[in-house]
Biopython code that builds the backbone (N, CA, C, O; Angstrom):
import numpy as np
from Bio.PDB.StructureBuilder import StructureBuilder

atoms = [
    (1, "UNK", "N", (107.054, 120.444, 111.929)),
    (1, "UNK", "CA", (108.062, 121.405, 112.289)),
    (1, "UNK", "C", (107.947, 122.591, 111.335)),
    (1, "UNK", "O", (107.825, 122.503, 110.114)),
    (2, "UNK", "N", (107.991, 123.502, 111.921)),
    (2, "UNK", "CA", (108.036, 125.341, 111.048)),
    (2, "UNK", "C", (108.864, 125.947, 111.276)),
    (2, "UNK", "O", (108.850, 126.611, 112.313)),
    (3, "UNK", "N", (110.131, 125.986, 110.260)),
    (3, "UNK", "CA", (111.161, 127.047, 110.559)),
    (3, "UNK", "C", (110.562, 128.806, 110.124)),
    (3, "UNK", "O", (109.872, 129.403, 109.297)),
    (4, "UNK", "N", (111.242, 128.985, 111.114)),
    (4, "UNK", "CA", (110.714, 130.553, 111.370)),
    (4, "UNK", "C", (111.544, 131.643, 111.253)),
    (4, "UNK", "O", (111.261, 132.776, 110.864)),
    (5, "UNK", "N", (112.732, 131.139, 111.673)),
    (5, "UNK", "CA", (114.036, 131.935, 111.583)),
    (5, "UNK", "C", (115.429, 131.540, 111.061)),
    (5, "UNK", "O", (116.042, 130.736, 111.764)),
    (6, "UNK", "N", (115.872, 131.867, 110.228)),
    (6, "UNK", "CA", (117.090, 131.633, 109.671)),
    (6, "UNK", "C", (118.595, 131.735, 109.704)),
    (6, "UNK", "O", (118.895, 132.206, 108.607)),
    (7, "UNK", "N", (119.337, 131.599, 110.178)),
    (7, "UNK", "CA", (120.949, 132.061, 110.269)),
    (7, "UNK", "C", (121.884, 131.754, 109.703)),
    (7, "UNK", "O", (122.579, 130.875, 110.213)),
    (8, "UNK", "N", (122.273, 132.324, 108.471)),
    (8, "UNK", "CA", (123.346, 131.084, 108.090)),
    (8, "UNK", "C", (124.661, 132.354, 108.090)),
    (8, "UNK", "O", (124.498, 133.574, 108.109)),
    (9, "UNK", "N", (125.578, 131.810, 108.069)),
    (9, "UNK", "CA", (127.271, 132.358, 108.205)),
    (9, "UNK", "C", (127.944, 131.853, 107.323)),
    (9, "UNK", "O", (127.479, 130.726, 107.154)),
    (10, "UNK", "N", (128.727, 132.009, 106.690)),
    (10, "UNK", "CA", (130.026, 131.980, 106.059)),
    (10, "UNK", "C", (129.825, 130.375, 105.446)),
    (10, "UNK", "O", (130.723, 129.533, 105.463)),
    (11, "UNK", "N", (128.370, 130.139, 104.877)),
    (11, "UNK", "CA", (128.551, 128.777, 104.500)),
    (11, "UNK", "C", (128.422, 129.643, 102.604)),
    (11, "UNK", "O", (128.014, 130.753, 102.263)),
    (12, "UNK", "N", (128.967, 128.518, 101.831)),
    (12, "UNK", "CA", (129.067, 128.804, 100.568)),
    (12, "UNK", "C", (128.968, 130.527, 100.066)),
    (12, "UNK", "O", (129.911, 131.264, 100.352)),
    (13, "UNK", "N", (127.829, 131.044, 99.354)),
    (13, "UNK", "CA", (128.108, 132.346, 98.882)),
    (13, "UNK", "C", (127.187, 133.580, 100.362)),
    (13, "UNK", "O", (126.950, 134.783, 100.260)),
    (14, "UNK", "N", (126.893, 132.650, 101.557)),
    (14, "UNK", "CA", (126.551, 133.671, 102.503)),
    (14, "UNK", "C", (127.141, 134.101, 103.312)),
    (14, "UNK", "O", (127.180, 133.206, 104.156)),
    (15, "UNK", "N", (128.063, 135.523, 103.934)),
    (15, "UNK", "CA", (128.761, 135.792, 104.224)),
    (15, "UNK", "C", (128.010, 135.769, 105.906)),
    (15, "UNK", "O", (128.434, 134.990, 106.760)),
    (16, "UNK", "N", (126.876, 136.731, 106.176)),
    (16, "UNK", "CA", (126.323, 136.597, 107.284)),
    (16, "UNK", "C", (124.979, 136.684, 106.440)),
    (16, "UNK", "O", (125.029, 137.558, 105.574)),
    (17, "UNK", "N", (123.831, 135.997, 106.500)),
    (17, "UNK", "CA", (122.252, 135.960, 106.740)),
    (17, "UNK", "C", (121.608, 135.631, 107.359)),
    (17, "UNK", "O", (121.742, 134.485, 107.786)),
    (18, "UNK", "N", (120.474, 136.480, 107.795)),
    (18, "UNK", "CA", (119.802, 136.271, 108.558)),
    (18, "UNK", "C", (117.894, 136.777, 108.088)),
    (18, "UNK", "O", (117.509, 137.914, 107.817)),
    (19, "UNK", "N", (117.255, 135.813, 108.123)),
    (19, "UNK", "CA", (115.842, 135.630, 107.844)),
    (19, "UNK", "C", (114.537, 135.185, 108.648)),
    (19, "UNK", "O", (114.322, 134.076, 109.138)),
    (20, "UNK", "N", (113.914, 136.041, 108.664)),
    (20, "UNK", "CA", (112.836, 135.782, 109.453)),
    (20, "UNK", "C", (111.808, 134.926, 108.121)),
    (20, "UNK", "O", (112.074, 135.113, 106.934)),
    (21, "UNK", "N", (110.799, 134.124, 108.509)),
    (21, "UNK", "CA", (109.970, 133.030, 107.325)),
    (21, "UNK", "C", (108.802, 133.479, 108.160)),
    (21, "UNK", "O", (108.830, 133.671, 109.376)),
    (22, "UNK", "N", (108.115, 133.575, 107.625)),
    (22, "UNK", "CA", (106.339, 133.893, 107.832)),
    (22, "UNK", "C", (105.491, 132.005, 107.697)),
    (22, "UNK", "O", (105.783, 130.921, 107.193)),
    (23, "UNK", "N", (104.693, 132.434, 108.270)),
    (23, "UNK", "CA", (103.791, 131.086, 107.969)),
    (23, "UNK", "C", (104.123, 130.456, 106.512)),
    (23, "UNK", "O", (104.662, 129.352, 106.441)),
    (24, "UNK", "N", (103.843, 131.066, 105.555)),
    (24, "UNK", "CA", (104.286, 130.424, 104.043)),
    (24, "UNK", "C", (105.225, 131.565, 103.508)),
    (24, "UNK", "O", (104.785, 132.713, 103.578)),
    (25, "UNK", "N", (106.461, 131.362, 102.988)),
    (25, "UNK", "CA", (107.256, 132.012, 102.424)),
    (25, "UNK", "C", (107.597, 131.222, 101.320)),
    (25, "UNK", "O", (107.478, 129.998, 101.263)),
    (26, "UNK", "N", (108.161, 132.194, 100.168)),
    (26, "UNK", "CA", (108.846, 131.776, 98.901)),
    (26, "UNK", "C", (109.815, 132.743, 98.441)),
    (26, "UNK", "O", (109.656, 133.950, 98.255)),
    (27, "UNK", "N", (110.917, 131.978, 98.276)),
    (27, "UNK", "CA", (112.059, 132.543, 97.945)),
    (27, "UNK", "C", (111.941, 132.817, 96.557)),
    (27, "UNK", "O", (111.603, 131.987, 95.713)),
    (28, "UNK", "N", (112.316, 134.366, 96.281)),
    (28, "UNK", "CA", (112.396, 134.604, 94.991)),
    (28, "UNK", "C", (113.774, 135.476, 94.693)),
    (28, "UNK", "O", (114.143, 136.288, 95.542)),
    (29, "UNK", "N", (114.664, 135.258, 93.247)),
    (29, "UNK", "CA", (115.543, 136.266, 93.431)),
    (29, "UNK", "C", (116.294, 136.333, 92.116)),
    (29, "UNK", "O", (115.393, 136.142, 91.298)),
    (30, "UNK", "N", (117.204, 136.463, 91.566)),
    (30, "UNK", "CA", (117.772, 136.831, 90.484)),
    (30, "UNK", "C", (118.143, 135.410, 90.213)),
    (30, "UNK", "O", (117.922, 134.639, 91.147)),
    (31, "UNK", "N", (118.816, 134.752, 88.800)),
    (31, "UNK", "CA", (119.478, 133.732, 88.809)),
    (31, "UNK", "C", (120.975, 133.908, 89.572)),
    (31, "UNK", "O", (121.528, 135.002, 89.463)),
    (32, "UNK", "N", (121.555, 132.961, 90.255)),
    (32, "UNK", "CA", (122.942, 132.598, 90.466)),
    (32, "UNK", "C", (123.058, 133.244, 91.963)),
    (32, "UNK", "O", (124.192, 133.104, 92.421)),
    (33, "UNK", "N", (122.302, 133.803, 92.682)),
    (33, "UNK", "CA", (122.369, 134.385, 94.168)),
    (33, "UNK", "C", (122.358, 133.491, 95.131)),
    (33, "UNK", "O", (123.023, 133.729, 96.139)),
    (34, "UNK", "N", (121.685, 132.403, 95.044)),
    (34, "UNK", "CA", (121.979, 131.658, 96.269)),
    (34, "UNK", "C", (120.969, 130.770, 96.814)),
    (34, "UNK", "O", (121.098, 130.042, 97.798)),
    (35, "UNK", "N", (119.729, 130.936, 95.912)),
    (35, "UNK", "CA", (118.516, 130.374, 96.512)),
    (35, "UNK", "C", (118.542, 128.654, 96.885)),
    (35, "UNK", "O", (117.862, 128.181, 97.796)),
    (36, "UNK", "N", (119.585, 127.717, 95.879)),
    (36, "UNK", "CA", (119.601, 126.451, 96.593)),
    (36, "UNK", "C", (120.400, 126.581, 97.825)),
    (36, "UNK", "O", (120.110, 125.982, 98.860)),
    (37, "UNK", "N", (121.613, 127.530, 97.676)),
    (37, "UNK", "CA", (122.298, 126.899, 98.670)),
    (37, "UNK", "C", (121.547, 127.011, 100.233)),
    (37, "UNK", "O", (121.770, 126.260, 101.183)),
    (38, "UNK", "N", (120.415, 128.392, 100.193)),
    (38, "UNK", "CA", (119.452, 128.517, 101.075)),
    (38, "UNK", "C", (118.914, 127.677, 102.177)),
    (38, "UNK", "O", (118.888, 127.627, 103.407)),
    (39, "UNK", "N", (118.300, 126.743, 100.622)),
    (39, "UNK", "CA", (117.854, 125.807, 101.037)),
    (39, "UNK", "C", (118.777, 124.706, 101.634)),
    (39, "UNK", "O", (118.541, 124.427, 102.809)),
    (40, "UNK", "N", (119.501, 124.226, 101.196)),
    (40, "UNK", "CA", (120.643, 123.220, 101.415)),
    (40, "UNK", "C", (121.227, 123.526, 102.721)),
    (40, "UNK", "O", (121.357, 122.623, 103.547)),
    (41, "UNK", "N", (121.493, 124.408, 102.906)),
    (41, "UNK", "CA", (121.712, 125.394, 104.641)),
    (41, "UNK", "C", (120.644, 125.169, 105.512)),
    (41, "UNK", "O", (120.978, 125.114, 106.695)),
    (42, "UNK", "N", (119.649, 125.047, 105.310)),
    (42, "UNK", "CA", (118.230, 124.557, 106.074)),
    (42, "UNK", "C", (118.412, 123.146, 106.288)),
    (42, "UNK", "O", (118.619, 122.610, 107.377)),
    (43, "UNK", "N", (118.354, 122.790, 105.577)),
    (43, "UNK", "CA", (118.777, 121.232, 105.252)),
    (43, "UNK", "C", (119.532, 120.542, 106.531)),
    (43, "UNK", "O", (119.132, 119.849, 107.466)),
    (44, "UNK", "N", (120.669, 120.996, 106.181)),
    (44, "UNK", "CA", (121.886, 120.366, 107.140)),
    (44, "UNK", "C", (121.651, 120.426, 108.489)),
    (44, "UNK", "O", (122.689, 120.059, 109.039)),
    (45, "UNK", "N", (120.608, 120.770, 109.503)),
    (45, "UNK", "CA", (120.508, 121.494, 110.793)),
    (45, "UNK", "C", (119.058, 120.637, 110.766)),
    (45, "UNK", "O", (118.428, 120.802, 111.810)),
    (46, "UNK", "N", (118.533, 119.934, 109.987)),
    (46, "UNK", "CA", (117.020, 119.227, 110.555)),
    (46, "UNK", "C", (117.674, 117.928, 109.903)),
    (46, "UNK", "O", (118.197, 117.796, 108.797)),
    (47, "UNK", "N", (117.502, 117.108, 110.823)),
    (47, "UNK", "CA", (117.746, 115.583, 111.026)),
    (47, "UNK", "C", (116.532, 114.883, 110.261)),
    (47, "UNK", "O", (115.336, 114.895, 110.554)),
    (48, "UNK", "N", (117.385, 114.086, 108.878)),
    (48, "UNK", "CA", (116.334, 113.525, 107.715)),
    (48, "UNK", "C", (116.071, 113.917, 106.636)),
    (48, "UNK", "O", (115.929, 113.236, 105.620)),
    (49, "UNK", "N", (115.945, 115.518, 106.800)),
    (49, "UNK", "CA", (115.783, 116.539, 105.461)),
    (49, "UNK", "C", (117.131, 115.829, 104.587)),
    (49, "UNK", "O", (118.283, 115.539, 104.910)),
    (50, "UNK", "N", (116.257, 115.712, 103.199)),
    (50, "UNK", "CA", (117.449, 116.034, 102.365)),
    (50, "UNK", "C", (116.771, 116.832, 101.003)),
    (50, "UNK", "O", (115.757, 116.607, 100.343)),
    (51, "UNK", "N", (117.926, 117.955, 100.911)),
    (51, "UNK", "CA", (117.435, 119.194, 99.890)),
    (51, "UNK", "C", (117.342, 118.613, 98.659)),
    (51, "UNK", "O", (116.570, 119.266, 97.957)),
    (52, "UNK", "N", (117.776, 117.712, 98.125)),
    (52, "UNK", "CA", (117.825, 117.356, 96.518)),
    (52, "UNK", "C", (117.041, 115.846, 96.326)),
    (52, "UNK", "O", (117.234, 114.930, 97.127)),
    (53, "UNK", "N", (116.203, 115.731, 95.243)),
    (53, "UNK", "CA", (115.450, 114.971, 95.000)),
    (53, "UNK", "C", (115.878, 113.747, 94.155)),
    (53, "UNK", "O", (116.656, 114.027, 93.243)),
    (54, "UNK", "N", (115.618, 112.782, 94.244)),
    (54, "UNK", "CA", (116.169, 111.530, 93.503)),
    (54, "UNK", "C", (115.082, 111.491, 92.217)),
    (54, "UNK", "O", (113.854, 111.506, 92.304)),
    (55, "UNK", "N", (115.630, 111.455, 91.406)),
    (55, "UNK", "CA", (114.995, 111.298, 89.932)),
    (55, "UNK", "C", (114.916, 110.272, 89.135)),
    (55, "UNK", "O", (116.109, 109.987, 89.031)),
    (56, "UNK", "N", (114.155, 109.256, 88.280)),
    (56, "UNK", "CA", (114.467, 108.373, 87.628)),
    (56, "UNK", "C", (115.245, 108.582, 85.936)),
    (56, "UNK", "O", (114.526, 109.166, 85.124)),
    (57, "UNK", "N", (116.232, 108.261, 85.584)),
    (57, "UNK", "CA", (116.761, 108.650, 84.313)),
    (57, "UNK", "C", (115.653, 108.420, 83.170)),
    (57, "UNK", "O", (114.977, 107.415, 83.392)),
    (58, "UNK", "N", (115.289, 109.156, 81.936)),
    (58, "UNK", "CA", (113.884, 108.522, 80.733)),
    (58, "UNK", "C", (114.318, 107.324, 80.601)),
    (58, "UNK", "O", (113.540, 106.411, 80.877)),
    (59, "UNK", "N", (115.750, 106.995, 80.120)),
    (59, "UNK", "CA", (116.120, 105.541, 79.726)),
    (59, "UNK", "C", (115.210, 104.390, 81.207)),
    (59, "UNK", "O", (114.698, 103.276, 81.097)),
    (60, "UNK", "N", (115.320, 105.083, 82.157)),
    (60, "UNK", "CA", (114.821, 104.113, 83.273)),
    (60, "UNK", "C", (116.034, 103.716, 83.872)),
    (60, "UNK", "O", (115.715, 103.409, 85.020)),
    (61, "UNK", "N", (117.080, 103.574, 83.754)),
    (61, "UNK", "CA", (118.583, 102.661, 83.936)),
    (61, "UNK", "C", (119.119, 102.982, 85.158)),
    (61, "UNK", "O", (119.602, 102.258, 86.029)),
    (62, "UNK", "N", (118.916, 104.552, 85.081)),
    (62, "UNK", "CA", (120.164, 105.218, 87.109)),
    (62, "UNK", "C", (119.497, 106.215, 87.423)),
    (62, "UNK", "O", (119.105, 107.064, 86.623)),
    (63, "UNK", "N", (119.302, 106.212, 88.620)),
    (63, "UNK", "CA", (118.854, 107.192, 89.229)),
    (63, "UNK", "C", (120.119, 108.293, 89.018)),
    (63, "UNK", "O", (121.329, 108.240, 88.802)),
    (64, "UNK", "N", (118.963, 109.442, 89.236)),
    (64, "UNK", "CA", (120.239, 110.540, 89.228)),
    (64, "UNK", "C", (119.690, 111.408, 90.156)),
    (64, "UNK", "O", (118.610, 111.151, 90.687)),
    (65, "UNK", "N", (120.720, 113.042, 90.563)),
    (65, "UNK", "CA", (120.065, 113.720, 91.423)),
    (65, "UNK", "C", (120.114, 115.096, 90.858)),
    (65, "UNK", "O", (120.999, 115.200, 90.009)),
    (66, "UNK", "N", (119.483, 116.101, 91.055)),
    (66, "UNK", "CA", (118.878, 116.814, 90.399)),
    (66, "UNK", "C", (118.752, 118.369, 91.108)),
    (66, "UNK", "O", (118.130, 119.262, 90.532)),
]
sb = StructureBuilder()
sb.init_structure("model")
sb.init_model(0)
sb.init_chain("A")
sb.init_seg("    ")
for serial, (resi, resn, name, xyz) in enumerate(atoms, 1):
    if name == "N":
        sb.init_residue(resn, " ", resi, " ")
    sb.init_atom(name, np.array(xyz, "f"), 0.0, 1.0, " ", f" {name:<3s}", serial, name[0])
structure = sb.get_structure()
């Protein structure tokens, strides 16, 4: 699957956006603008995706998320 086009509304700090994605795109942008929630907005609309990665703690003991 290749998302190509983007829409997001009034979710967290996006009021209206809208993005076109090229074959390979990378989000680049200031700190604190919005780039996870981006992603996380992509996320929610494809069945399975999940935006945040499970990590093992150094101790080894709990997973955490990240």
């Amino acid at each position: 699957m290749r998302i190509s086009h983007a829409q997001v509304r009034n979710f967290r700090n996006f009021a209206d956006l809208d993005v076109v994605l090229g074959e390979h795109s990378v989000i680049v942008n200031e700190n604190r603008v919005g780039k996870p929630n981006l992603l996380y907005a992509s996320c929610r609309n494809v069945p399975g995706a999940e935006p945040y990665t499970t990590f093992e703690a150094k101790s080894g003991s709990k997973p955490y998320l990240k």
